[in-house]
DRENRODO-890987 format. One line per field, with one value per residue (C-alpha): residue number from 1; x negated, y negated, z. Coordinates in steps of 0.05 Angstrom, whole numbers, plus 32768, in hexadecimal, padded with zeros to 4 digits. Each point is the difference from the previous one (the first is absolute). Layout:
num = NUM / ...
east = X / ...
north = Y / ...
up = Z / ...
END
This chain:
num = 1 / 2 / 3 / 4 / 5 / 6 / 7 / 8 / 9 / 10 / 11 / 12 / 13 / 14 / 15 / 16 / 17 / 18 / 19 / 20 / 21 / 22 / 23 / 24 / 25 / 26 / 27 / 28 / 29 / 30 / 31 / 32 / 33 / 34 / 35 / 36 / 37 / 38 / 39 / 40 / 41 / 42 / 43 / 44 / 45 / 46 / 47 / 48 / 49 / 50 / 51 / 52 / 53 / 54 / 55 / 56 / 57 / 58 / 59 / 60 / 61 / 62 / 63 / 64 / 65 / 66 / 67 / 68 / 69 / 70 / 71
east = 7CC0 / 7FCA / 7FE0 / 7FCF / 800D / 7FC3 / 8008 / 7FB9 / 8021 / 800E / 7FD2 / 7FC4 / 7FCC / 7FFE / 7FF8 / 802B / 8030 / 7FC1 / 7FEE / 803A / 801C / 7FFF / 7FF2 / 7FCE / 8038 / 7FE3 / 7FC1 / 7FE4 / 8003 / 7FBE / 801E / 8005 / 804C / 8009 / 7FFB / 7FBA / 800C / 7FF8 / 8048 / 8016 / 8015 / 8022 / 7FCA / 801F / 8051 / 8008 / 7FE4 / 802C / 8039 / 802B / 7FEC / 8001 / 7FD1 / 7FDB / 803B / 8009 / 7FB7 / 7FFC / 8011 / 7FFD / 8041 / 7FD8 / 8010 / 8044 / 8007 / 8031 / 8023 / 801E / 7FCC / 8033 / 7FF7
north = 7B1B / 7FCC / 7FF6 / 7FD7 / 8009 / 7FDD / 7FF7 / 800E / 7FE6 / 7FB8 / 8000 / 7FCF / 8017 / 7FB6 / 801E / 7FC8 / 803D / 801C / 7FBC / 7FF5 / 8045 / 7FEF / 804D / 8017 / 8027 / 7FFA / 800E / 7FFB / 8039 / 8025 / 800B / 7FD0 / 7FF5 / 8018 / 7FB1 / 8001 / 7FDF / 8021 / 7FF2 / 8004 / 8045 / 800C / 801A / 8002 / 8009 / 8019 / 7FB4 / 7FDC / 7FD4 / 7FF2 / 7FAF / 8005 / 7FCA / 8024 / 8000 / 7FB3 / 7FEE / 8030 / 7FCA / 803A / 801F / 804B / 8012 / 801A / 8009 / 8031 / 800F / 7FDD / 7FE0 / 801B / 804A
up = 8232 / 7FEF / 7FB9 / 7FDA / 7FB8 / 7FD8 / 7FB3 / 7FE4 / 7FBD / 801F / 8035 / 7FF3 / 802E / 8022 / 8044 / 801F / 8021 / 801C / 8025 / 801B / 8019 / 804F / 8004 / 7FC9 / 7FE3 / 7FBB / 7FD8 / 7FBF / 7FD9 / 7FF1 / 7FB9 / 7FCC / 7FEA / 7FB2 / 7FFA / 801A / 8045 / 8045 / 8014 / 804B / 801D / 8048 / 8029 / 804B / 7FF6 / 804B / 8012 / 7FD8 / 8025 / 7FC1 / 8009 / 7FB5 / 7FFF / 7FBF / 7FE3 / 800E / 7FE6 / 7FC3 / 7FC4 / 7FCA / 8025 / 7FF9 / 8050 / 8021 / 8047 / 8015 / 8044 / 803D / 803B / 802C / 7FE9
END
């Protein structure tokens, strides 16, 4: 089963995961973080294809990606 854990507590609000999800799996939150930031949220799940590449580009280490691409 597929899953895109974001850390609001480490997650920067940078956007970079955003840009370069290849299908606009993520979002920014419409809710500021206790932190103050709009941090990213997963928006479309059933479109992911568990590249991981958010989990590649995120620098502040606040997303997990879950699952097998083979699932």
């Amino acid at each position: 089963m597929k899953k895109i854990h974001i850390d609001e507590n480490l997650c920067t609000g940078c956007g970079i995961c955003i840009e370069f999800c290849p299908k606009n799996v993520l979002s920014y939150s419409p809710q500021r973080s206790i932190r103050g930031i709009y941090p990213a949220q997963v928006e479309n799940l059933e479109t992911c294809t568990l590249c991981r590449v958010c989990e590649l580009y995120c620098s502040a280490f606040a997303i997990a990606v879950e699952g097998e691409k083979n699932e």
